[in-house]
C-alpha positions in Angstrom: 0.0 0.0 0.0 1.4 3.6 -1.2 1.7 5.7 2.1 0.8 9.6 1.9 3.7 11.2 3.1 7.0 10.5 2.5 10.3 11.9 4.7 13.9 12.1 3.8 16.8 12.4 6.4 16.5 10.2 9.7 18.6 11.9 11.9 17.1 13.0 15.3 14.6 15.5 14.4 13.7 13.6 11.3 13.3 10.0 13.5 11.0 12.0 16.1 9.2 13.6 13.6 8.7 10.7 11.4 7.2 8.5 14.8 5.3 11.6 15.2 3.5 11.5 12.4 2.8 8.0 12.1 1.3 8.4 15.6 -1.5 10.2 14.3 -2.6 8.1 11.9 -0.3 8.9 9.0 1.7 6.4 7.4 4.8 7.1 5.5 7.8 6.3 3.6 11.1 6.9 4.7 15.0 7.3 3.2 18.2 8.2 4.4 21.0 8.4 2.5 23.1 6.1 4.9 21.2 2.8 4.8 22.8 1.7 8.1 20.3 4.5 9.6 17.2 3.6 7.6 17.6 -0.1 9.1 18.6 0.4 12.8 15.1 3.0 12.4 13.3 0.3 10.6 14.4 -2.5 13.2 14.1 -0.1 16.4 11.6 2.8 17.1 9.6 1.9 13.9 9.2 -1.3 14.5 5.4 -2.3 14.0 4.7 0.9 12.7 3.1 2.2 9.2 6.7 3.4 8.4 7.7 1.8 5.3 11.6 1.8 4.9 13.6 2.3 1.4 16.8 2.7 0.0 16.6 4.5 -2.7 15.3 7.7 -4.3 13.7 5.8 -6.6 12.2 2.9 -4.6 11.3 5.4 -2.0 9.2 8.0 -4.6 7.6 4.7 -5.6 6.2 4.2 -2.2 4.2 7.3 -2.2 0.7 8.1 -3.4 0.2 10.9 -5.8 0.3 13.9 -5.8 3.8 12.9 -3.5 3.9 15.3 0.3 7.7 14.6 1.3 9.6 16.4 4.1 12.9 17.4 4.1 14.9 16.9 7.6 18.4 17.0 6.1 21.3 19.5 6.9 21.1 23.6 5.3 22.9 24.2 2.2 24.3 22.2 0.1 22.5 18.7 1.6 19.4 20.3 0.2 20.2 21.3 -2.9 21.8 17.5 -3.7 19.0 15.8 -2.1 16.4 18.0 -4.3 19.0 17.3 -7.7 18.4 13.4 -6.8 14.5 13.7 -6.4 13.2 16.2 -8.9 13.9 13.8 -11.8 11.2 11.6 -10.0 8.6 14.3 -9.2 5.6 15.1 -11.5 3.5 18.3 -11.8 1.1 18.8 -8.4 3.6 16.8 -6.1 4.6 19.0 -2.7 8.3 19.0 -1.4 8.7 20.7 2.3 12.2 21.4 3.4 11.5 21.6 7.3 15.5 22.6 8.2 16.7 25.7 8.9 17.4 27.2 5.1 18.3 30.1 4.5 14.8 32.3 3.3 16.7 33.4 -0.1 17.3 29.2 -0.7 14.2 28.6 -0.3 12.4 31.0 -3.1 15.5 29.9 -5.3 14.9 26.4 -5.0 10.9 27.3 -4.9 10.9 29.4 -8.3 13.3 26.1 -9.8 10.7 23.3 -9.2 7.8 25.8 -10.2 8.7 25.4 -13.4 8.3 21.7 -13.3 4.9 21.9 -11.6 5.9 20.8 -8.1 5.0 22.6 -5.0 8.1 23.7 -2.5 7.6 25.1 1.0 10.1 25.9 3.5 8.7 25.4 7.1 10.7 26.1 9.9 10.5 23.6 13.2 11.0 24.3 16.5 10.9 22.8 19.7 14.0 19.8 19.1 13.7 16.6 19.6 11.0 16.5 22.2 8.3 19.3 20.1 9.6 17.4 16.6 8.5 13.8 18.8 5.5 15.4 20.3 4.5 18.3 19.2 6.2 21.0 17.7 5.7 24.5 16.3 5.4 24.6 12.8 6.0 27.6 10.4 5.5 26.7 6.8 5.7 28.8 3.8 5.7 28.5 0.0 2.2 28.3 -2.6 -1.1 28.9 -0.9 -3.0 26.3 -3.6 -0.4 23.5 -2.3 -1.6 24.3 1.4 -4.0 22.4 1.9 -2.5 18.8 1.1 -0.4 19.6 3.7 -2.8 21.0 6.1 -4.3 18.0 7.6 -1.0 16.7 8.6 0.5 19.6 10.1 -2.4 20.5 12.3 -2.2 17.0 14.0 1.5 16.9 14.6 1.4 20.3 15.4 1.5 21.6 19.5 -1.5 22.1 20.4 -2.5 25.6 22.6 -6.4 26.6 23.7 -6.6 28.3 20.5 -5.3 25.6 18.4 -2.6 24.3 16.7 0.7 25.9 16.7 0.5 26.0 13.4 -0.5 28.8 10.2 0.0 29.2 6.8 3.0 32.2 7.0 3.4 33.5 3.5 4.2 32.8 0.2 7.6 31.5 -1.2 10.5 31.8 1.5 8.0 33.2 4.4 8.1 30.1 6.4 11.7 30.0 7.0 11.9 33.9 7.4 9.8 33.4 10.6 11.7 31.1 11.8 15.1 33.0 10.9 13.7 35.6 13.2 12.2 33.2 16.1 16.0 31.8 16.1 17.2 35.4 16.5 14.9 36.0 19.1 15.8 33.0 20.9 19.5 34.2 20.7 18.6 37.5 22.4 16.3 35.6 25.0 19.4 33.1 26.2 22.0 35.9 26.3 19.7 38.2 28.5 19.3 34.8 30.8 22.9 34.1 30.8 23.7 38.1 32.0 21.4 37.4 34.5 22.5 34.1 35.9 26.1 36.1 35.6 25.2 38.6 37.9 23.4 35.7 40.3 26.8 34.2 40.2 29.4 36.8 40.3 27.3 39.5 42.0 25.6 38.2 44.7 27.5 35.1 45.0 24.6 32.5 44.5 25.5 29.0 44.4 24.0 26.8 41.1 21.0 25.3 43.7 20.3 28.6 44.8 20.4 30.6 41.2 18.3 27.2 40.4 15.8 28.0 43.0 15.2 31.6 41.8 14.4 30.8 38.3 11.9 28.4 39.5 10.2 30.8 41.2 10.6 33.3 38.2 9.2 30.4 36.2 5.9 30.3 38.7 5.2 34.2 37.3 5.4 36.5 34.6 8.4 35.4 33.3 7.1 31.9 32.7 8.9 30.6 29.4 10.6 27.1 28.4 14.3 28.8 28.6 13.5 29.8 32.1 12.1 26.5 32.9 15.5 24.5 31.2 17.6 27.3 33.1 16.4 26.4 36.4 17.1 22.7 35.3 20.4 22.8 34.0 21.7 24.8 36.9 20.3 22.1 39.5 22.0 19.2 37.6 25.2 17.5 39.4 27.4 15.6 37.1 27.9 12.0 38.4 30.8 11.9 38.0 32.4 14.8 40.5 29.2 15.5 41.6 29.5 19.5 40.9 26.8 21.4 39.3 27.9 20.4 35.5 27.0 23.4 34.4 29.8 25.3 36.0 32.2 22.5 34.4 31.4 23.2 30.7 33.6 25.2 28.6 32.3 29.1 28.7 32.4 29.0 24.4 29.0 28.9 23.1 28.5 27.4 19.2 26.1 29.2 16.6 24.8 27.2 13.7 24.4 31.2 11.9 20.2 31.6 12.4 21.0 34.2 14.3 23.8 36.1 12.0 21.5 35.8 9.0 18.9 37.4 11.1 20.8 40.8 12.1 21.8 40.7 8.1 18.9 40.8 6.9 17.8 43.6 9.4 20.9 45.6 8.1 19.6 45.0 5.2 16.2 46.6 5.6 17.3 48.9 8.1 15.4 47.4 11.0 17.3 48.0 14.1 17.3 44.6 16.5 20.2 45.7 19.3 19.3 42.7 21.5 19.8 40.0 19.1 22.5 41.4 17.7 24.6 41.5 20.7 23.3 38.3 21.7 25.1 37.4 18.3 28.8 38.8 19.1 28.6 37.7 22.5 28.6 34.3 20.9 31.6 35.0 18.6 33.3 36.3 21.6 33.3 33.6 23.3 34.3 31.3 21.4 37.5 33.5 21.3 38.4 31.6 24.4 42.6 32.5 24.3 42.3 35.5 23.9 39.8 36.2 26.6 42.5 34.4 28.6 45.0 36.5 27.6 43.2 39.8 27.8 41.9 38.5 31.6 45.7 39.0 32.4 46.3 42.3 30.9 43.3 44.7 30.8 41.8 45.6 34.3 38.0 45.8 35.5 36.5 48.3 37.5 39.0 50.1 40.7 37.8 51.0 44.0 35.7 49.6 46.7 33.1 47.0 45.4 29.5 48.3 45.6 27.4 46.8 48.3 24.5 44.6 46.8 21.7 43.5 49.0 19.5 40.3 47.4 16.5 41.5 48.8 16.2 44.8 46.4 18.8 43.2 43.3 16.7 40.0 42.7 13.4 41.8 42.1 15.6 44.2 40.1 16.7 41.4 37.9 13.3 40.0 37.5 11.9 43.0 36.6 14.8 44.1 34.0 14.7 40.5 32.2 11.5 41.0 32.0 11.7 44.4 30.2 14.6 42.9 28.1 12.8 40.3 27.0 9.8 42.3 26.3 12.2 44.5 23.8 13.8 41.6 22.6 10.5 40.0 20.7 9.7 43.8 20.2 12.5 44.1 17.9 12.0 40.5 16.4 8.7 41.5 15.5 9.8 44.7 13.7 12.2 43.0 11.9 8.8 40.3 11.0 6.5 43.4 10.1 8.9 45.0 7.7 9.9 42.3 5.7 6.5 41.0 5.1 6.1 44.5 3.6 9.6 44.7 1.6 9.3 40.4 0.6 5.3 40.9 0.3 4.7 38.2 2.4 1.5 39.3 4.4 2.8 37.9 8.1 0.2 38.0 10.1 2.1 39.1 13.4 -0.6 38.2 15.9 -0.7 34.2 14.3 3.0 34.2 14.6 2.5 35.2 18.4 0.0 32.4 18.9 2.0 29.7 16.8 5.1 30.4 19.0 3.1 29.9 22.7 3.2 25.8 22.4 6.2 23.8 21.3 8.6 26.2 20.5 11.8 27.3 22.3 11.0 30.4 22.6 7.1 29.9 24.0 6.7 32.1 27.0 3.5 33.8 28.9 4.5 36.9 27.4 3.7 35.7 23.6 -0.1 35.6 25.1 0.3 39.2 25.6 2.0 40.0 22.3 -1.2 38.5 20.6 -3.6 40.4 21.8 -2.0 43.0 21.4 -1.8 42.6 17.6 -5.1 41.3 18.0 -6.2 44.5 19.8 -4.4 46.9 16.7 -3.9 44.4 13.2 -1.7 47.4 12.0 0.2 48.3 15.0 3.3 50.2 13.9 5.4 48.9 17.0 5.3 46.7 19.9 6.1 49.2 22.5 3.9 51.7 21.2 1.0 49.3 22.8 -0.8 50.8 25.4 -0.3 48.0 27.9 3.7 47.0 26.9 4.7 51.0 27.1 3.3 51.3 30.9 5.4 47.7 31.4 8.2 49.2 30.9 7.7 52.6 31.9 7.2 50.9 35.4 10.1 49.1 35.2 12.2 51.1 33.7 14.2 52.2 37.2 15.1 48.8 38.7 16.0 47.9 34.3 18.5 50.7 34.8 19.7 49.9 38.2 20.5 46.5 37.3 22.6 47.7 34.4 24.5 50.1 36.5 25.4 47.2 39.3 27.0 45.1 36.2 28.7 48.2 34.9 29.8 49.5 38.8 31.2 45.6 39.0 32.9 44.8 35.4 30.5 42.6 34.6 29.2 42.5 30.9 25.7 42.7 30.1 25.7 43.3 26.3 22.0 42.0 25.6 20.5 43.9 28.9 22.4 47.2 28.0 21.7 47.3 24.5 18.0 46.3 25.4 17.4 49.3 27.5 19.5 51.1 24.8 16.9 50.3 22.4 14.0 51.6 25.0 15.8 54.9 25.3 16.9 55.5 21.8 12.6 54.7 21.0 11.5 57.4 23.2 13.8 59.9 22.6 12.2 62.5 20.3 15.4 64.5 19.4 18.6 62.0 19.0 21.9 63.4 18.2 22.1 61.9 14.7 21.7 66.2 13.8 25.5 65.9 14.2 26.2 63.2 12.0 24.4 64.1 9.4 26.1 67.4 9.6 29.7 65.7 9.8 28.3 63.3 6.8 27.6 66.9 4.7 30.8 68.4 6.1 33.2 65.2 4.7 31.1 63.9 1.7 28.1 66.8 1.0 25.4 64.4 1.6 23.2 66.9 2.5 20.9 67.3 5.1 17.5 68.3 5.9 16.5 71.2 8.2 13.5 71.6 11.3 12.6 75.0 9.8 11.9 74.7 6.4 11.5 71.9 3.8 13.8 71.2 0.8 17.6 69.5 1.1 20.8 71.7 1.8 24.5 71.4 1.6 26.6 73.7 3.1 29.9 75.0 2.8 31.4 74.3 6.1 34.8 75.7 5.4 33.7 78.7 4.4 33.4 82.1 7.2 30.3 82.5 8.6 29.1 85.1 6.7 29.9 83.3 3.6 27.5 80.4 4.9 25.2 79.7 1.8 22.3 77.2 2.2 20.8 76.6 -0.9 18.0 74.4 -1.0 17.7 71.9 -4.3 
């Protein structure tokens, strides 16, 4: 019997997704381009399953019913362009193809516009939630030819998380939409675990918290407002002791955290459109800088922290602070992921719908929090609401917590401690609300150096001015 959905790539995500889906009462066909792995699946975890096992492109496009639905779960870049070279000979006009990795959005519409023009249907759909949300339930984000979405609908809504208002699931956008919004959930995500690790920095080096006690606080943190699943793993990981020494393990792993690059394509692409996303993008070079583990160690050695007496800190008053600034943090954080959403979906013509996003990202994903709850009603509240902030309810949040947000900055400044993410967070807040910013100046030194003109408060046109010449030779002639 020909099975309805077919997957490619059996590694973890695609062996938990694959069980996943057969769970719900889809059978499938799988391949993987090492056989070894098809037949360890086929004699383990699939074992009694509708999972039918193949070897070859060819015997494995056989074993599907037509019009073909097959997923993707192999490796960005060049993996997906070989694996699609091998298939498309195979496919016929009306079959779908989903690539459910973490492409890059341009890939996607190339490889989209490509098997267009043989009739087959491409999506890009980003996955989140790892091997538990691809196992059972994840969050899914799929993008690529509105027609084609419904032979993948019924599928995705099952395997889907599922939230009280549904399945964390949508339709995002046409062509490379899908793996945009994930692109920018990944960003997010970045910003969200480097404002958590400035935090648990300041637990550690400022008040002098032991990994069971920082562990206790963001349980309780997790009981409130700041409820999210990278709050919830925080407290876990800092509570585990390794067997073997029986320390906390997290204080015996390597300070050099990896990036896979979801999170560099992200502040690219807001370069590109001019969006400015502060948080993730320190997030991003705190990364790189850490990984830059000999020099740090050199540069410990030579280049002094703050002199003087260290500042007193008393837990009572700094670990409300701390609540209350991640909180604000985090609250920028998604504000600037979601400017960076609402402008490309008008430069890539997309049509996001920023409150769906919101309610797609509460279940399953790594970035799920109680504060996506409040993000979608308030897109739900104002459909075309210029900015995140500029909501009623978010601006009083963080105009009422604005105080302890800055304190908590200064005690990591007062102690040498870095808080990239936090600072350029609050940056962000102050920079937002600041009618009149100093960029007067550079425009002037831009006209000065490379007469780029400028434009003036008082009247309308665009000058350049002369700024060598005496001030009564000043000429401003508007163009």
């Amino acid at each position: 019997m020909a099975a309805p959905y077919g997957l490619i790539g059996l590694g973890v995500m695609g062996e938990n997704l694959a069980l996943n889906i057969e769970e719900h009462g889809f059978p499938l066909a799988v391949y993987n381009r090492t056989a070894e792995r098809t037949r360890a699946f086929a004699a383990g975890a699939a074992r009694g399953r509708q999972i039918i096992p193949t070897y070859s492109i060819p015997e494995f496009v056989a074993a599907l019913e037509r019009p073909r639905r097959i997923l993707l779960l192999v490796a960005a870049g060049r993996a997906v362009d070989a694996v699609l070279a091998e298939l498309q000979p195979h496919l016929r006009p009306g079959d779908v193809v989903v690539d459910g990795g973490n492409s890059h959005y341009a890939d996607t519409e190339r490889r989209g516009q490509a098997l267009a023009e043989a009739g087959v249907y491409y999506f890009g759909m980003g996955i989140s939630g790892g091997e538990a949300g691809a196992r059972y339930g994840p969050s899914l984000m799929p993008g690529g030819p509105r027609e084609a979405y419904g032979e993948l609908e019924p599928l995705l809504v099952r395997i889907a998380a599922q939230v009280e208002d549904g399945p964390c699931v949508t339709y995002v956008g046409p062509r490379g939409a899908g793996h945009y919004v994930k692109m920018v959930h990944n960003g997010i995500e970045y910003g969200n675990m480097q404002l958590i690790a400035e935090v648990y920095d300041l637990l550690k080096r400022g008040l002098g918290l032991s990994a069971p006690e920082m562990s206790a606080v963001f349980r309780h943190w997790n009981a409130g407002e700041l409820n999210s699943y990278l709050i919830e793993i925080a407290a876990a990981v800092l509570a585990y002791r390794d067997p073997a020494t029986g320390q906390p393990l997290v204080e015996l792993i390597l300070d050099e955290a990896e990036q896979k690059g979801t999170g560099r394509w992200t502040v690219q692409d807001a370069l590109e459109l001019g969006v400015p996303i502060p948080t993730i993008e320190a997030a991003v070079w705190a990364r790189a800088l850490s990984a830059q583990k000999a020099l740090r160690v050199q540069a410990a050695r030579r280049l002094q922290g703050p002199a003087g007496p260290r500042p007193a800190l008393d837990r009572d008053t700094l670990l409300p602070a701390l609540a209350e600034a991640l909180y604000a943090a985090e609250l920028s954080c998604y504000a600037q992921g979601m400017a960076l959403l609402r402008a490309a979906s008008v430069a890539y013509e997309y049509g996001i719908d920023c409150a769906e996003i919101a309610r797609i990202w509460k279940g399953g994903c790594i970035i799920r929090a109680r504060l996506l709850s409040e993000i979608q009603r308030a897109f739900r509240r104002q459909p075309h609401l210029e900015h995140l902030l500029l909501d009623e309810a978010f601006a009083a949040a963080l105009n009422a917590r604005q105080e302890r947000w800055r304190q908590v900055v200064n005690v990591a400044r007062q102690l040498g401690i870095p808080c990239p993410a936090l600072s350029a967070a609050l940056d962000y807040f102050d920079s937002l609300r600041t009618e009149r910013l100093p960029a007067n100046l550079v425009q002037a030194q831009r006209d000065y150096f490379g007469a780029h003109t400028y434009r003036r408060l008082d009247r309308e046109g665009v000058f350049h001015t002369d700024w060598t010449a005496p001030p009564a030779g000043v000429a401003d002639a508007a163009r």
